[in-house]
C-alpha positions in Angstrom: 0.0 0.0 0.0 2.8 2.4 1.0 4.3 2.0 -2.5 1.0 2.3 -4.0 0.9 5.4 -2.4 4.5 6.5 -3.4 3.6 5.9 -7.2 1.0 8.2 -7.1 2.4 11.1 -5.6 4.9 10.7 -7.4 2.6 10.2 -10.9 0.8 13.7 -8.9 4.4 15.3 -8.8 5.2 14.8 -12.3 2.3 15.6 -14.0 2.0 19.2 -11.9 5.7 19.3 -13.1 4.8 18.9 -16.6 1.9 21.3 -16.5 4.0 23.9 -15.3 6.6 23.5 -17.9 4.2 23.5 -20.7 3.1 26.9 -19.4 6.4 28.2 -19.0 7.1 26.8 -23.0 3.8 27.9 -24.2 4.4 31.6 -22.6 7.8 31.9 -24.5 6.2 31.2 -27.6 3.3 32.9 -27.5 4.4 35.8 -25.7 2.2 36.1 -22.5 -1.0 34.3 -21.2 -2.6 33.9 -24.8 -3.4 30.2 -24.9 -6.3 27.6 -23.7 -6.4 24.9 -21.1 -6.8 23.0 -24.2 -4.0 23.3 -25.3 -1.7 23.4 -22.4 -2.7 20.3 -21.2 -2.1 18.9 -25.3 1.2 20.4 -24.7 2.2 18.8 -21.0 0.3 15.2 -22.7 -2.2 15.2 -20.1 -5.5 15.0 -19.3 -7.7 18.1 -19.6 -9.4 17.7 -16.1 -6.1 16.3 -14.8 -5.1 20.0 -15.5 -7.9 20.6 -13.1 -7.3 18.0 -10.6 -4.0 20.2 -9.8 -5.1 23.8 -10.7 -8.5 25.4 -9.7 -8.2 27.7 -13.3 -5.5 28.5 -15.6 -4.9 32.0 -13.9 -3.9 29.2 -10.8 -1.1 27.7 -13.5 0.2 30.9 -14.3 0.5 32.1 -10.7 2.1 28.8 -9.8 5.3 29.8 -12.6 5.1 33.3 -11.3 5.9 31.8 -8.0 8.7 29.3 -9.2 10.0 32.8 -10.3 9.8 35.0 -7.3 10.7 31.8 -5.3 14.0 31.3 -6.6 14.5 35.2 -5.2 12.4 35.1 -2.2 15.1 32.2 -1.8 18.1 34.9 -2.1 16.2 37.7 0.0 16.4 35.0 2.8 19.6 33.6 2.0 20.8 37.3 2.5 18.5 38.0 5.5 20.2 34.9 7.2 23.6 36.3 6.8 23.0 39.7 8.4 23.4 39.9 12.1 20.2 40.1 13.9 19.6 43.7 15.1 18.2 44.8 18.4 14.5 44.3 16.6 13.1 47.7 16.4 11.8 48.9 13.3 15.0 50.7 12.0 16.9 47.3 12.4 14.5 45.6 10.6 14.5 47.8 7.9 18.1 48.0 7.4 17.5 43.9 7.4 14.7 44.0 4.9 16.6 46.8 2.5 20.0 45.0 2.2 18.2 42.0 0.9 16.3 43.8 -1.3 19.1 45.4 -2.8 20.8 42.2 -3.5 18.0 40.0 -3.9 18.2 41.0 -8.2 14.6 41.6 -8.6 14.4 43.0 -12.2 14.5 39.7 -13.7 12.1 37.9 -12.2 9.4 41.2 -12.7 10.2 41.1 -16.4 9.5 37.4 -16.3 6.2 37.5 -14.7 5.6 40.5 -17.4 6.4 37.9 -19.8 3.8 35.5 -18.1 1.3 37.4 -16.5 1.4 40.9 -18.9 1.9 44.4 -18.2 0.2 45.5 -14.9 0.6 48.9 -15.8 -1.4 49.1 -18.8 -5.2 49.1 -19.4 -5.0 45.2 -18.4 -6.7 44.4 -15.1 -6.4 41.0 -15.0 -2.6 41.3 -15.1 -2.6 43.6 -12.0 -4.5 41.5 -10.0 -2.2 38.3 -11.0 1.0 40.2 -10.1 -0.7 41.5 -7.2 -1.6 37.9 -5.9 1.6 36.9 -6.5 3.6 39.0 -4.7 1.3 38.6 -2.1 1.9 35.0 -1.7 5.7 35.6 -1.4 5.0 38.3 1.1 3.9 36.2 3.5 7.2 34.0 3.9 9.3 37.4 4.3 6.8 37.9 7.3 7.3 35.0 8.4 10.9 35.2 8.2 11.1 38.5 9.9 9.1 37.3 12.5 11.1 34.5 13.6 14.5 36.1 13.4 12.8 38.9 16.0 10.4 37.0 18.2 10.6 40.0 20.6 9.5 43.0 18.2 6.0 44.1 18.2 4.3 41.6 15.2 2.2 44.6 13.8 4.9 46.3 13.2 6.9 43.8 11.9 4.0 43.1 9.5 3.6 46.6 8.5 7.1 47.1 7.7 6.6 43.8 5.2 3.9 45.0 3.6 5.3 48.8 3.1 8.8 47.3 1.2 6.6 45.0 -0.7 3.7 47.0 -1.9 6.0 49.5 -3.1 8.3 47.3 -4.7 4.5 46.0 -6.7 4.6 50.0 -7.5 8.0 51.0 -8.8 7.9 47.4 -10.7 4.7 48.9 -12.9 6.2 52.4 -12.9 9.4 50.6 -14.3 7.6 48.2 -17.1 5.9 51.1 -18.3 9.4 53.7 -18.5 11.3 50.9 -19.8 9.4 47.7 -20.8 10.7 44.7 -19.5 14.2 45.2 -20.5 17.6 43.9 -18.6 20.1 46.2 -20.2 22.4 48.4 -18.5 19.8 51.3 -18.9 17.1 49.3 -17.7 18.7 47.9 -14.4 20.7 51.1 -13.6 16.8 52.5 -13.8 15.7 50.0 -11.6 17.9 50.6 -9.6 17.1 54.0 -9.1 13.5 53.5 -8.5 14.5 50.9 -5.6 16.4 53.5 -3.9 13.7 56.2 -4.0 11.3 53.3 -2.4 13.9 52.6 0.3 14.5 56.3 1.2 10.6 57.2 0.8 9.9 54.1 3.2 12.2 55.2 5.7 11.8 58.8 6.1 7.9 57.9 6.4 7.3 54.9 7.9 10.8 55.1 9.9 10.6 58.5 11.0 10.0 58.0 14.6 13.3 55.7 15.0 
């Protein structure tokens, strides 16, 4: 029974793989979200409602890639959380925590990918801004999370709140920056991302930081 078991998760595991993969292929060639559950599900040799069995809609596959995406930097952002010392847990701290990650964390790419896959949130498309929205929402919550248990002491509202500013603005400059420049990764580009990141940072601190 417990190989029984085995075989099908493992079947499960392959299949969602293979989904996923078709979506990331069928983005590439088709430029952005412009194909059917029909075909996806042609193109990962499944079943149609086996595309269902693991995804409640194909906005659900897309935000699943989107996530492979930001994970992979979420992944950094930690990484580099984990190798600053833990500060004294007030919100300055935890800023200075939260912004050196950031920095290094090489977000660009992963926004112009999810431009690729979810389209351009800052254009007269809807749909896209409430994907990209979801998705960094989902991400958001393992930096609170992570913030969280490095300071167990600090005050969890505020913790949240300082999560939530960095990440909703970082949702804004990334529109502002797909509409300036498109979803470019040339110097230009990234020296302008670059640029908008640190006018977040500084707005973010002399606001939201300036009681510390």
């Amino acid at each position: 029974m417990t190989l029984s078991i085995d075989r099908r998760a493992a079947l499960k595991a392959k299949h969602r793989a293979a989904i996923l993969q078709a979506a990331r292929d069928l983005v590439e060639e088709r430029g952005g979200r412009g194909f059917s559950v029909e075909e996806l599900a042609t193109r990962a040799d499944v079943a149609r409602r086996t595309v269902f069995n693991h995804f409640a809609s194909l906005d659900e596959v897309l935000l699943a890639v989107c996530e492979q995406e930001l994970s992979v930097i979420i992944d950094r952002f930690l990484a580099d959380m984990a190798k600053t010392p833990v500060g004294d847990g007030s919100r300055a701290s935890m800023f200075d925590e939260l912004e050196s990650a950031a920095r290094g964390a090489d977000l660009a790419p992963a926004i112009a990918s999810m431009y690729r896959i979810l389209g351009d949130p800052g254009k007269d498309d809807p749909k896209a801004a409430v994907l990209t929205q979801t998705a960094f929402s989902r991400v958001t919550e393992r930096l609170r999370a992570e913030v969280a248990r490095r300071h167990p002491a600090a005050d969890a509202l505020d913790a949240a709140l300082l999560v939530e500013s960095l990440m909703s603005g970082i949702v804004v400059i990334a529109e502002h920056w797909l509409t300036t420049t498109g979803p470019r990764l040339d110097d230009a580009a990234l020296d302008a991302w670059d640029a908008l990141l640190a006018r977040l940072v500084h707005s973010v601190r002399s606001g939201y930081m300036a009681t510390d």
